[in-house]
C-alpha positions in Angstrom: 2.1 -21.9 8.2 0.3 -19.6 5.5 -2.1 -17.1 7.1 -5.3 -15.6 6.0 -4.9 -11.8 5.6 -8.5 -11.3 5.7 -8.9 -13.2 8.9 -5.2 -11.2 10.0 -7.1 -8.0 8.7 -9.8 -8.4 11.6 -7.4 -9.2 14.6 -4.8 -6.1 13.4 -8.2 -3.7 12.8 -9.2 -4.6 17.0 -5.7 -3.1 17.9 -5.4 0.0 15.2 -8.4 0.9 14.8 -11.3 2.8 17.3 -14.1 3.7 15.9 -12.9 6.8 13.5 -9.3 6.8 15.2 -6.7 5.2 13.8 -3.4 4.6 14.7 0.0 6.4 13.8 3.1 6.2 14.7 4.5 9.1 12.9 1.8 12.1 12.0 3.5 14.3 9.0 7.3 13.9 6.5 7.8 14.7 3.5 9.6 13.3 0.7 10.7 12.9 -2.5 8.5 10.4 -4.0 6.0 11.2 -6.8 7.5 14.1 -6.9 7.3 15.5 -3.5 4.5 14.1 -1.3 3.3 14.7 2.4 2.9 11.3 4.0 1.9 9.9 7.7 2.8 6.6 8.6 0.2 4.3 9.9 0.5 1.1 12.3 -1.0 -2.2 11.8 -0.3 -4.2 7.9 -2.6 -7.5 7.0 0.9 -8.9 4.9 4.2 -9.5 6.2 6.1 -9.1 3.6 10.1 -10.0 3.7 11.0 -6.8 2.0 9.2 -4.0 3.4 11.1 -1.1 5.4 8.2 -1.0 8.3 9.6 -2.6 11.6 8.0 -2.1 15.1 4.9 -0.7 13.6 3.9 -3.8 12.0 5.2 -6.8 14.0 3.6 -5.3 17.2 1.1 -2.8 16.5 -0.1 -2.7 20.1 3.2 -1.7 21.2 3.3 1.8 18.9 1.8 4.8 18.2 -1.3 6.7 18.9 -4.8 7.6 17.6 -5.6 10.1 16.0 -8.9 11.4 14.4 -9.0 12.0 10.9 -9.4 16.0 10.7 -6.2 16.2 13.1 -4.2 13.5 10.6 -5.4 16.2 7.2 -4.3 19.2 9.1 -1.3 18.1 10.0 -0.6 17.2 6.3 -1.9 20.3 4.7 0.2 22.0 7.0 3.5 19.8 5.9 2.4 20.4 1.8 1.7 23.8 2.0 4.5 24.6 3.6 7.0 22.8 1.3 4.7 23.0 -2.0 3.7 19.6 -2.6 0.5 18.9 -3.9 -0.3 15.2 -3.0 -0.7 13.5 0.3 -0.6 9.8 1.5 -0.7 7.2 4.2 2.0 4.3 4.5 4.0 2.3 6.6 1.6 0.1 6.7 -2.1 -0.9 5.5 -4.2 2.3 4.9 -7.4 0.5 4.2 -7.5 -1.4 7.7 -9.9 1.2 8.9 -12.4 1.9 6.2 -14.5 5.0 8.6 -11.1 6.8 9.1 -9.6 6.4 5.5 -13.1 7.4 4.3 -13.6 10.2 6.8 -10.2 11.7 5.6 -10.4 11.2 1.9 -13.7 13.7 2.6 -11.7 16.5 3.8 -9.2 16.1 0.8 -12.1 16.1 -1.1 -14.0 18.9 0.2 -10.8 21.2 0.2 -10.0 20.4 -3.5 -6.3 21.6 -2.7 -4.5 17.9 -2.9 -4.5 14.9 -4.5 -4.0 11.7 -2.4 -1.8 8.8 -3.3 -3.7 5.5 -1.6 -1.3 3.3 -1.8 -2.3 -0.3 -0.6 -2.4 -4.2 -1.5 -5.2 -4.2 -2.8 -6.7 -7.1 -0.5 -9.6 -5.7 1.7 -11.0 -3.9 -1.5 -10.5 -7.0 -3.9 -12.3 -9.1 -0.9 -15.0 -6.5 -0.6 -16.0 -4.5 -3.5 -18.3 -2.0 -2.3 -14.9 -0.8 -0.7 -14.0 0.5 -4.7 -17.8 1.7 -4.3 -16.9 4.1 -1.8 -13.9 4.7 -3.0 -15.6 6.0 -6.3 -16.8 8.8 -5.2 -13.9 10.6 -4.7 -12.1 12.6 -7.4 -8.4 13.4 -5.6 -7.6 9.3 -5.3 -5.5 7.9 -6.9 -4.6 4.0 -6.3 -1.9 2.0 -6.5 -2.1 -1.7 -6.1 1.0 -3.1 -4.8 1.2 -6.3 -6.3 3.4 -8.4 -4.2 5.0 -10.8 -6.6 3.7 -12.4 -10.0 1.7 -15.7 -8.9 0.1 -17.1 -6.0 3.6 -19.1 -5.4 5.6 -15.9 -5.4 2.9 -13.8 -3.2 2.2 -16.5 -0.6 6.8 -17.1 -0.3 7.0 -13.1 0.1 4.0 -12.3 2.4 3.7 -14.9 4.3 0.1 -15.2 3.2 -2.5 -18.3 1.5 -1.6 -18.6 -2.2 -5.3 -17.7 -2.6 -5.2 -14.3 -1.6 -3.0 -13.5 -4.1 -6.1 -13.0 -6.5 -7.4 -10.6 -3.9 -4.7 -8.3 -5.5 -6.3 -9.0 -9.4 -9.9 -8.5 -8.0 -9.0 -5.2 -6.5 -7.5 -3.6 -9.5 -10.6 -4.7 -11.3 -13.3 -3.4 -9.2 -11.7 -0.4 -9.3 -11.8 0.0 -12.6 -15.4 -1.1 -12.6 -16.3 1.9 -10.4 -14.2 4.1 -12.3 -11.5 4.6 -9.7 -8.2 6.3 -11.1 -5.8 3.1 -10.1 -2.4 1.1 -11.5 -0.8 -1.7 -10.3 3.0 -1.5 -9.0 4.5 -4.9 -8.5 7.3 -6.4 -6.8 9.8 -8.0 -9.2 12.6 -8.6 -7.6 12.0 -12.3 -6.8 10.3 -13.0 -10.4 11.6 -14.9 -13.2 10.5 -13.4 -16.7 8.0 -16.0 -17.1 6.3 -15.1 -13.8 6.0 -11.2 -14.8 4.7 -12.5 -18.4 2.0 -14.5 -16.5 1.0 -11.6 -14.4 0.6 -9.8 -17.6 -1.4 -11.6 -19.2 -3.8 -11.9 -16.3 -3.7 -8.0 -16.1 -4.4 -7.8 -19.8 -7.3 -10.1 -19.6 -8.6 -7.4 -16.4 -7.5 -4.1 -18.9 -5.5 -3.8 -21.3 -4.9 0.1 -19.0 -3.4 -2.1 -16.3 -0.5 -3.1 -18.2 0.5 0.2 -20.0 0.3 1.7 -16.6 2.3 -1.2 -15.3 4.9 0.2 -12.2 7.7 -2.0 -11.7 8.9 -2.4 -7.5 12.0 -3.5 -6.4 14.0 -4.0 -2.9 15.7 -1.3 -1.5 18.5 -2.8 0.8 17.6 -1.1 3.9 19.4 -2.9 6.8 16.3 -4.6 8.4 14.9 -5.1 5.1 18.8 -7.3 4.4 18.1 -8.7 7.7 15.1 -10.2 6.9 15.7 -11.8 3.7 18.9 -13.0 5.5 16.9 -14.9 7.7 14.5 -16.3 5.1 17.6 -17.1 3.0 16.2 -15.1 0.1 18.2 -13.0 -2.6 16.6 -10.8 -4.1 17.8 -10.7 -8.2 17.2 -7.3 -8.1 17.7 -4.7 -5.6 18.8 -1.0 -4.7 20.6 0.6 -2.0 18.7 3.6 -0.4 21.3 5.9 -1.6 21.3 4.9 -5.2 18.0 4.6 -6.1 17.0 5.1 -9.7 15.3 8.2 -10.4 12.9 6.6 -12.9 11.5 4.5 -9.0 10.9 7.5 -6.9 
């Protein structure tokens, strides 16, 4: 039965969340992606997407991890980034913005240093559901965005997540209160269920948002990861496109 995520978004917020702790279940790695980026992993999601790499961490968030303040999150990251040179920091795993006071509290002291620029990478749904979320948001100039678009239409979103077709405009109304509050943002989206006429639908909804939104367009694909093969076993999905972790093209990373 199709969930809310909103309504999913309180429940997983009463078990990550205290206050301005949030829950991790891994504090500081690098990695290779945009370039070189200093990420901690964060427990709790509001999707439950077929093809995403988090396990434990999402399916029973009450079961992992540990809270941590914000200051004690950015030092361990500045630590990781200054000591291997990268220049942009992150949260994933999960759903960053479940847990608005700590992502806020953190974006200031990325903010107030001026020595990083953070990568929020998120679906898009809490901010497209509430848009004084991009309001806050605004204020910062080291964010970046990225909407993680999960599928081309409400059909596609709702077979993938698990979620209400509805909430698939969540995603649209995101990117575009973003833009209204002048939030640097693109949308990166999950093609490798869609036909060609789904991705021309989505962009033609994108264009009619911003034209920016599809000349920034980021295309997303499954990488084969055994749980992630696993799962789309058991939902007797095939992805049309996909990548193995260990041939990844260079132009995705």
């Amino acid at each position: 039965m199709p969930f809310d995520p909103i309504e999913l978004s309180k429940r997983i917020e009463g078990i990550v969340v205290r206050g301005v702790l949030r829950k991790y279940y891994r504090v500081a790695r690098g990695g290779r992606w945009y370039g070189g980026i200093a990420t901690a992993d964060c427990v709790g999601c509001n999707l439950r997407c077929i093809f995403c790499w988090s396990g434990v961490s999402r399916e029973n968030p009450e079961k992992v991890g540990k809270f941590y303040t914000p200051d004690y999150i950015y030092s361990k990251l500045k630590q990781l980034a200054k000591r291997r040179g990268y220049r942009q920091l992150r949260i994933s795993g999960n759903e960053p913005t479940i847990g608005r006071l700590h992502l806020l509290k953190l974006l200031d002291l990325v903010e107030a240093d001026g020595e990083f620029k953070f990568i929020l990478e998120t679906n898009g749904l809490l901010i497209g559901y509430d848009k004084s979320y991009a309001r806050d948001l605004s204020k910062y100039k080291c964010l970046h965005v990225r909407v993680s678009i999960k599928g081309c239409t409400p059909q596609e979103f709702s077979m993938l997540t698990g979620a209400i077709p509805e909430a698939f405009k969540l995603q649209l109304d995101a990117l575009k209160n973003l833009l209204d509050y002048g939030v640097s943002v693109h949308p990166a989206v999950m093609l490798s269920f869609s036909s060609k006429e789904s991705k021309m639908w989505l962009i033609e909804k994108l264009s009619e948002i911003d034209r920016v939104l599809v000349e920034e367009f980021e295309e997303e694909y499954v990488f084969e990861y055994p749980h992630v093969v696993e799962r789309l076993r058991k939902a007797g999905l095939t992805p049309k496109i996909s990548f193995k972790p260990t041939n990844i093209p260079e132009d995705l990373i």
